[in-house]
C-alpha positions as CSV (number, residue, x, y, z in Angstrom):
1,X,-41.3,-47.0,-9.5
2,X,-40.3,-46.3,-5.7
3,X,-36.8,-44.9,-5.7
4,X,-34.0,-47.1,-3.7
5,X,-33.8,-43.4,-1.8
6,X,-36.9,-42.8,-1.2
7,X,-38.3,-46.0,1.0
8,X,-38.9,-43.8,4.1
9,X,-41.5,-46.2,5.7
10,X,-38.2,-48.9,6.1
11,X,-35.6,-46.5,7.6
12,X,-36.6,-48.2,10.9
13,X,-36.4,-51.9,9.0
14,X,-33.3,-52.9,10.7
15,X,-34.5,-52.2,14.5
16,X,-37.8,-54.5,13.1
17,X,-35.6,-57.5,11.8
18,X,-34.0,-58.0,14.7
19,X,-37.3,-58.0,17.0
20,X,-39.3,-60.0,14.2
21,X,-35.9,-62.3,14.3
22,X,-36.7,-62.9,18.0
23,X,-40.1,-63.7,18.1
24,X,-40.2,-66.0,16.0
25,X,-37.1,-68.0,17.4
26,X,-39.6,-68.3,19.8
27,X,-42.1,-70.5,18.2
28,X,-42.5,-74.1,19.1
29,X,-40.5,-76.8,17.3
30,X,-44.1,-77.9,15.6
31,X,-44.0,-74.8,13.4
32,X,-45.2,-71.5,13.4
33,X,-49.0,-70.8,13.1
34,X,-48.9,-68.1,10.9
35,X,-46.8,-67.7,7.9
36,X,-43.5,-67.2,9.1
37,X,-41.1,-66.6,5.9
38,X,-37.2,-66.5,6.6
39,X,-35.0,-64.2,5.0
40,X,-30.9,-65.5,3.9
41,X,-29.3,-62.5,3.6
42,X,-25.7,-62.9,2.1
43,X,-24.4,-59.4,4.1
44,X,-26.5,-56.7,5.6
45,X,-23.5,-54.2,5.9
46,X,-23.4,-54.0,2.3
47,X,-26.5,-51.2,1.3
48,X,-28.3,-53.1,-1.6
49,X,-29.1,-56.4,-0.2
50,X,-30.0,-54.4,3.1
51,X,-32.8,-52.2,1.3
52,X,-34.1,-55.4,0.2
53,X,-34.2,-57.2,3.6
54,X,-35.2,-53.9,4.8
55,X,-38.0,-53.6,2.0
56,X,-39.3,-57.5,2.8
57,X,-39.4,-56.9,6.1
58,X,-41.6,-53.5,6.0
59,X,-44.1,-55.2,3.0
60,X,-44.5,-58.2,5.3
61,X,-45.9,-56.2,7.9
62,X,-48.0,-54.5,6.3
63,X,-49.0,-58.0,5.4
64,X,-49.3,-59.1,9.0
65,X,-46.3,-61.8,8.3
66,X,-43.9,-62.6,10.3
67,X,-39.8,-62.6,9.3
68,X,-36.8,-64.1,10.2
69,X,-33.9,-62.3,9.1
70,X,-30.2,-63.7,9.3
71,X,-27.0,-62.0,8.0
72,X,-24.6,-64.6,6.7
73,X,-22.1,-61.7,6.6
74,X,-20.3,-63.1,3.5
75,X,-19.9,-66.7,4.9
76,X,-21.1,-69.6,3.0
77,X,-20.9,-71.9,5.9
78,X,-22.5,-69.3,7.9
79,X,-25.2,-68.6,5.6
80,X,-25.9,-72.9,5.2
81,X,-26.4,-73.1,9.1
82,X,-28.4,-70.4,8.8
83,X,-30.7,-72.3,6.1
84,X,-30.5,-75.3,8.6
85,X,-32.0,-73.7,11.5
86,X,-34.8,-72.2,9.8
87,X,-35.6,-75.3,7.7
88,X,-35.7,-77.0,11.5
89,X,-38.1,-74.3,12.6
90,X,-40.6,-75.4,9.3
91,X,-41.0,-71.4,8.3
92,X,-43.0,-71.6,5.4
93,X,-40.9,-70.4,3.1
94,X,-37.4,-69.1,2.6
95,X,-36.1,-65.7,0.9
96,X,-32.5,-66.4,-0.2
97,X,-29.8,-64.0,-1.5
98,X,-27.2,-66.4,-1.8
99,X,-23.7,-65.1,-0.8
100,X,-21.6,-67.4,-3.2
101,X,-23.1,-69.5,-6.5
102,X,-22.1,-73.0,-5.7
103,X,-21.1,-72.8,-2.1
104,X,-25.0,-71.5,-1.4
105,X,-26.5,-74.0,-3.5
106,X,-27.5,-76.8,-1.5
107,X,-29.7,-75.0,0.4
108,X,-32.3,-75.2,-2.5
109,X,-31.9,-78.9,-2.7
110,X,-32.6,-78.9,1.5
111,X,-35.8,-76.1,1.3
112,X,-36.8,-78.4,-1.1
113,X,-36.7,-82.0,0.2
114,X,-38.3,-80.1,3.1
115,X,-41.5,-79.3,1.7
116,X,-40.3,-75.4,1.6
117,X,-40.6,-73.2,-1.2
118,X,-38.0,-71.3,-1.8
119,X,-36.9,-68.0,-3.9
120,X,-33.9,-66.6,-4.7
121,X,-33.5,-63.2,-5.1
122,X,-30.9,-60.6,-6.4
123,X,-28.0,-63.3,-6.3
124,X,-28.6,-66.6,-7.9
125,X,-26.6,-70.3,-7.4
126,X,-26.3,-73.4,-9.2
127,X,-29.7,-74.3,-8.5
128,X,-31.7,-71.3,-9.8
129,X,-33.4,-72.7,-12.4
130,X,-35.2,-74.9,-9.6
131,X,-36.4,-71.6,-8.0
132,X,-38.7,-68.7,-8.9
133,X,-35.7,-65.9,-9.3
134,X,-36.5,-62.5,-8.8
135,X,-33.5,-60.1,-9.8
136,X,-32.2,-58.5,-12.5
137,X,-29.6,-60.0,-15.5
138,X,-26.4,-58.6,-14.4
139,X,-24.7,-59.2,-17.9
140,X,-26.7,-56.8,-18.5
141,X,-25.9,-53.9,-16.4
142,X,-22.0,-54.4,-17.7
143,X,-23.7,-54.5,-21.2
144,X,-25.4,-50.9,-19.9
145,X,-21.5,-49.6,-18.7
146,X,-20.1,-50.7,-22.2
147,X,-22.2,-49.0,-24.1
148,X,-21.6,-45.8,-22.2
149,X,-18.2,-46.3,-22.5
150,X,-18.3,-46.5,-26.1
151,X,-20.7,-43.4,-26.3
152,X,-18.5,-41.2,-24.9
153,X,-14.8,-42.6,-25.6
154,X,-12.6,-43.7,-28.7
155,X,-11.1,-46.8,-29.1
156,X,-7.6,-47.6,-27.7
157,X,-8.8,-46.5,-24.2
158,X,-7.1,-47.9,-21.1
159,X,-9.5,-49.8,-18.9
160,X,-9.2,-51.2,-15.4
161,X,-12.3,-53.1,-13.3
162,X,-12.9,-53.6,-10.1
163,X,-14.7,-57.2,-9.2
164,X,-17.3,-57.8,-6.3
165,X,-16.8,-61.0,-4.0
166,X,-15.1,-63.4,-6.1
167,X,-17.7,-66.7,-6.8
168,X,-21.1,-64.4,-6.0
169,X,-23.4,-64.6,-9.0
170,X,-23.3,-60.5,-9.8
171,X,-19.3,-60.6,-9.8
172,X,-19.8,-63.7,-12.5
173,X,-22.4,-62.1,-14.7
174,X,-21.0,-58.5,-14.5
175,X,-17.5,-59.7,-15.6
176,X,-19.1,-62.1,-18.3
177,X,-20.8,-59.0,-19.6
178,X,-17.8,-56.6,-19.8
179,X,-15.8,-59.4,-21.2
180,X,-18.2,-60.1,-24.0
181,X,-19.1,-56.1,-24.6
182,X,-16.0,-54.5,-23.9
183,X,-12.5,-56.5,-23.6
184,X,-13.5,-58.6,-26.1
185,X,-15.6,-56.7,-28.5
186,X,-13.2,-56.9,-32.0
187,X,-15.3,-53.8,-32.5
188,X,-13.9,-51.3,-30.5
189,X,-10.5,-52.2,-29.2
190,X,-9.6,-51.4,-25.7
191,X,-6.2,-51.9,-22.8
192,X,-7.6,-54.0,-20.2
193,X,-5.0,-52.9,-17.9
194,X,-6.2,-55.1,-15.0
195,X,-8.6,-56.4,-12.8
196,X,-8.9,-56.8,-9.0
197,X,-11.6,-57.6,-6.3
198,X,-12.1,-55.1,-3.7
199,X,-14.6,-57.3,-2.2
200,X,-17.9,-54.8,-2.6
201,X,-16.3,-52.5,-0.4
202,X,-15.5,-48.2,-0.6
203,X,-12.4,-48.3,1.6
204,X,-10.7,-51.0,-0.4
205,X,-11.8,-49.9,-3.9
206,X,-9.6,-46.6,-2.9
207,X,-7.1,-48.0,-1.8
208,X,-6.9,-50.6,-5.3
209,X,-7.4,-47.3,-6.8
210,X,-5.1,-45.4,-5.7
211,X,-2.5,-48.2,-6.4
212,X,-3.6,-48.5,-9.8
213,X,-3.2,-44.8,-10.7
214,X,0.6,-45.4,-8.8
215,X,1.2,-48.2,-11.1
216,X,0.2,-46.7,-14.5
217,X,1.6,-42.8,-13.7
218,X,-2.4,-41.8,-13.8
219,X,-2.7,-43.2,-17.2
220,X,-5.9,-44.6,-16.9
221,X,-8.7,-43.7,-18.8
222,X,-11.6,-45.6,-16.8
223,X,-12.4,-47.8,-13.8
224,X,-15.2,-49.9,-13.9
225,X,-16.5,-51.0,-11.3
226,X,-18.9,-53.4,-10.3
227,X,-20.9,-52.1,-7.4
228,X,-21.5,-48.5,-6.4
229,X,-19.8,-48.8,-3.1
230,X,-17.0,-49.6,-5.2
231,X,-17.2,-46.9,-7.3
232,X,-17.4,-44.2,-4.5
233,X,-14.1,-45.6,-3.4
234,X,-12.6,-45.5,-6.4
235,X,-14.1,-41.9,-7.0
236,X,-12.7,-40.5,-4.3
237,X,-9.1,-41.6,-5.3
238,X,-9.5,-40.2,-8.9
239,X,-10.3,-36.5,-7.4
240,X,-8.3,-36.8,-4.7
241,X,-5.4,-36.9,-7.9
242,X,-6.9,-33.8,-9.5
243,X,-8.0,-36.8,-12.0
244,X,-11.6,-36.6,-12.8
245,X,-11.7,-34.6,-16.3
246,X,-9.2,-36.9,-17.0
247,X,-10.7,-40.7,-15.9
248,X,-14.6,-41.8,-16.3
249,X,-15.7,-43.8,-13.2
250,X,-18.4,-46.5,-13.6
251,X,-20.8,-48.1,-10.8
252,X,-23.9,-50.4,-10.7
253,X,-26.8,-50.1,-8.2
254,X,-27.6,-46.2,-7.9
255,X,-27.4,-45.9,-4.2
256,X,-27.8,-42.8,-2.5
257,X,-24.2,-41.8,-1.9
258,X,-23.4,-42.5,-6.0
259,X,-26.5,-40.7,-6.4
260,X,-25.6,-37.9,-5.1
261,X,-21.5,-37.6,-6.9
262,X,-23.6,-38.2,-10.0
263,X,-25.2,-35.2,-9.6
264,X,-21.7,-33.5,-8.4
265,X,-20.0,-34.7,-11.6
266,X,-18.0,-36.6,-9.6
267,X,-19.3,-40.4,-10.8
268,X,-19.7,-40.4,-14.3
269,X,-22.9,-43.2,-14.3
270,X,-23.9,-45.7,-11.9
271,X,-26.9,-48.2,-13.1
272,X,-30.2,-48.3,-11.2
273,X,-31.1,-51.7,-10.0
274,X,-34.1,-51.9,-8.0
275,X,-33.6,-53.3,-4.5
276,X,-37.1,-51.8,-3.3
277,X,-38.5,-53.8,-6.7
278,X,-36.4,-57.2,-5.9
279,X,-37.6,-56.9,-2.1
280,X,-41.2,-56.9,-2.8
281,X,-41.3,-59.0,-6.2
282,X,-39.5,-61.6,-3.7
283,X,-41.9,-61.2,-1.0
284,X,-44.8,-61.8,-3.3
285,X,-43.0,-64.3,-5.7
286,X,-42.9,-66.5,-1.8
287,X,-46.1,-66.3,-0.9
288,X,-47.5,-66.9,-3.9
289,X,-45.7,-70.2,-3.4
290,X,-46.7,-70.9,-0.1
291,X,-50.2,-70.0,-0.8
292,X,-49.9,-72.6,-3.8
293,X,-48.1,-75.0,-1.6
294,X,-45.3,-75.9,-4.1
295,X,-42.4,-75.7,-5.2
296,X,-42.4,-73.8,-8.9
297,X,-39.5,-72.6,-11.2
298,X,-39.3,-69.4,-13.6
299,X,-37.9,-65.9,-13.3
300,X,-39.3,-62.2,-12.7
301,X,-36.6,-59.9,-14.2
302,X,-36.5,-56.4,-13.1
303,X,-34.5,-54.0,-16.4
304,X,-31.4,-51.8,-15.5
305,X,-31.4,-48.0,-16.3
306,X,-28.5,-45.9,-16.9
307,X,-28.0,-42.8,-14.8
308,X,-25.7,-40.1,-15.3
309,X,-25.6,-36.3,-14.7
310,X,-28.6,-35.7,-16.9
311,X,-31.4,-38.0,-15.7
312,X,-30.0,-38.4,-11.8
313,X,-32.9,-36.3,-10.2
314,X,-35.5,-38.8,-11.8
315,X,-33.7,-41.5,-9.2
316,X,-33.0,-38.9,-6.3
């Protein structure tokens, strides 16, 4: 399996969506003449769902296929326009990782009455089970922080999570599966202290951090959180307190800066999702479609992994 870190060939992805974005804008209103597949990407600034463009866009070259790639940049309206156009320009098929569950969904329902297949992949909306999915079952990956939890702490702990962008299909399943696993679990009783979105993003997650550890004098025993570039924000905040022997951080994804405070000691366990996996199981899962020239439903689930300090270099 092709490490999120290691996807050399795509560094120079981002300079290639843009170009591959151009040319085909230029196409004639009667539709491309080669398979031209567009790419909804809910925010490229965040560094999953950019390896995954990034990782469509270098397969489909190799491919001799041409990509449209447009950045919603977290805005539902945005991201629907976005649909429009390309539905306008007939690509011949669409790639969507939907920014929000509901507010994305009627852009299946429009590929659709088209004549477009469409995936979605990583995120999910309402209309998912219309759609060949290619992602990973975020319950799970909360499910996968849990249990580490429970491994290495007694009962009684106090627990505080940060949330992605509230309504987005990982924030809903990744708080469904700490709910079910951890708050709620009769089993092994925990403080859910509170929980906050910090929006996906490292310079908010410190600061929510450091206002948490103000709020409860440090007494805290772990911060979940749902998204590495979370969790590197909240990590920062715990040692900048002197606080890391003394509170267990938690991320999801396994990007390359968690990675590497991992392997410093300094992020207890992030969980590997595989954006290179999702990019290219979407690309094929697309034009398998458009070679088929329908629409079909059904899922292609990629497992979580645990990493901690013990089996980081495996993922370095």
């Amino acid at each position: 399996m092709k490490k999120i870190n290691k996807i050399g060939m795509i560094m120079a992805a981002l300079m290639v969506c843009s170009i591959i974005g151009v040319e085909a804008r230029g196409q004639s209103d009667a539709g491309p003449a080669k398979t031209t597949i567009g790419l909804l990407v809910k925010n490229r600034s965040d560094t999953f769902p950019r390896v995954i463009s990034e990782t469509i866009v270098a397969e489909a070259q190799t491919k001799g296929i041409t990509v449209i790639v447009s950045d919603a940049e977290m805005d539902v309206s945005k991201q629907l326009q976005q649909a429009e156009d390309m539905i306008t320009q007939k690509v011949s098929g669409i790639i969507l990782i939907a920014v929000d569950t509901d507010g994305s969904a009627p852009i299946v329902d429009k590929a659709i009455a088209a004549g477009i297949p469409i995936v979605e992949c990583n995120t999910t909306t309402n209309n998912v089970d219309k759609v060949v999915y290619v992602g990973s079952d975020d319950v799970d990956a909360a499910k996968i922080q849990a249990d580490y939890i429970k491994s290495k702490l007694k009962p009684g702990i106090r627990v505080v999570q940060m949330l992605g962008a509230m309504g987005q299909s990982s924030q809903v399943d990744r708080s469904k599966g700490i709910d079910l696993y951890l708050k709620n679990d009769a089993s092994f009783k925990v403080e859910y202290l509170a929980e906050q979105t910090a929006s996906w993003k490292t310079d908010v997650a410190m600061s929510l951090a450091e206002n948490w550890l103000a709020s409860y004098n440090n007494n805290i025993d772990v911060i979940i959180c749902q998204n590495d570039e979370m969790a590197i924000g909240a990590s920062q905040a715990v040692v900048a307190k002197g606080l890391k022997d003394k509170v267990m951080v938690l991320g999801i994804d396994a990007i390359p800066g968690a990675l590497q405070l991992v392997q410093k000691g300094e992020l207890d366990a992030t969980v590997f999702q595989d954006a290179v996996g999702q990019g290219k199981g979407g690309l094929d899962a697309i034009l398998d479609l458009v070679s088929k020239g329908r629409q079909e439903s059904g899922r292609k689930m990629i497992p979580f992994k645990l990493v901690t300090k013990e089996n980081v270099a495996q993922f370095m």
